[in-house]
Legacy VTK file of the C-alpha trace (Angstrom):
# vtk DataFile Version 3.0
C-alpha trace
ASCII
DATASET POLYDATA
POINTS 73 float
-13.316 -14.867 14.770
-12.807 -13.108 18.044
-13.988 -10.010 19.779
-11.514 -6.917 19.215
-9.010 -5.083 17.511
-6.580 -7.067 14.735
-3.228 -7.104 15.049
-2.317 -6.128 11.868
-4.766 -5.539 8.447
-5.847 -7.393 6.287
-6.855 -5.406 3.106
-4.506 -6.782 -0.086
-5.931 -9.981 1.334
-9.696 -8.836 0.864
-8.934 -7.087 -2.225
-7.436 -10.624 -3.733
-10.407 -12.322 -2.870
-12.726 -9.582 -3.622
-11.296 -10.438 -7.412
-8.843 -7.182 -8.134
-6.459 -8.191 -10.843
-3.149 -9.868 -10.024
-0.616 -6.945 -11.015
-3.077 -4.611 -8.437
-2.273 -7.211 -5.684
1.336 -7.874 -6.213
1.770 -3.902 -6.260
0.703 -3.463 -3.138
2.128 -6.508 -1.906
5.260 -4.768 -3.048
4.261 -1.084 -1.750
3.556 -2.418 1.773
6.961 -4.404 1.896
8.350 -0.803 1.153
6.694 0.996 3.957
7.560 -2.002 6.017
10.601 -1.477 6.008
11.592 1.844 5.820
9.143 2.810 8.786
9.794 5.392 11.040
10.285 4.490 14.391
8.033 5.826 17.338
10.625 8.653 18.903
10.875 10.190 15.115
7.186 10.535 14.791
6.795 13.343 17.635
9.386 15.385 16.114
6.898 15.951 12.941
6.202 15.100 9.064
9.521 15.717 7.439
8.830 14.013 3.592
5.942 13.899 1.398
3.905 10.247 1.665
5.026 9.177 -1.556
5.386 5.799 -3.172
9.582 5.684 -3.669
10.896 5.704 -7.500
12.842 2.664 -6.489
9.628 0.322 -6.573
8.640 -1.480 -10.117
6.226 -0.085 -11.509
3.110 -2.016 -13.624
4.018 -3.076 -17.047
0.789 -0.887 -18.669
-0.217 2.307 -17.567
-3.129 2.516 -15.603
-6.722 3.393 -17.009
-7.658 6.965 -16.625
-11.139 5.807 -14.260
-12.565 9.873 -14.850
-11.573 10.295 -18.423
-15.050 8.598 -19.495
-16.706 11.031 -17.688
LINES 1 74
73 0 1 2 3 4 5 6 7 8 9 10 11 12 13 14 15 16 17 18 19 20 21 22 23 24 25 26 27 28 29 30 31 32 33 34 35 36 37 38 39 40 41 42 43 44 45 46 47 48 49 50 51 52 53 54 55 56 57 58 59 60 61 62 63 64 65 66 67 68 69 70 71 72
């Protein structure tokens, strides 16, 4: 480990090993790859938001729907 800033993040990795289910990983595994590569680059960022920050329709989506986590409530 060494003093300062990372050069990139490492949070699917900590959520793998923190135990999160497999289809939870590979999804944002897969969302990340997205945003990856369809970044905007640095000279179209000071002209302003443009779209929504949405996950694309294009990506799979999970096999079961996910649990409602207020509905118990």
């Amino acid at each position: 480990i060494l003093p300062g800033a990372a050069d990139k993040s490492y949070g699917i990795q900590v959520a793998r090993l923190a135990g999160l289910p497999k289809p939870v990983v590979e999804r944002a595994k897969s969302i990340l790859s997205h945003l990856e590569l369809h970044s905007v680059k640095p000279e179209a960022k000071k002209q302003g938001p443009k779209a929504k920050n949405t996950v694309p329709d294009d990506l799979p989506r999970p096999q079961t729907p996910q649990m409602d986590l207020f509905g118990e409530f």
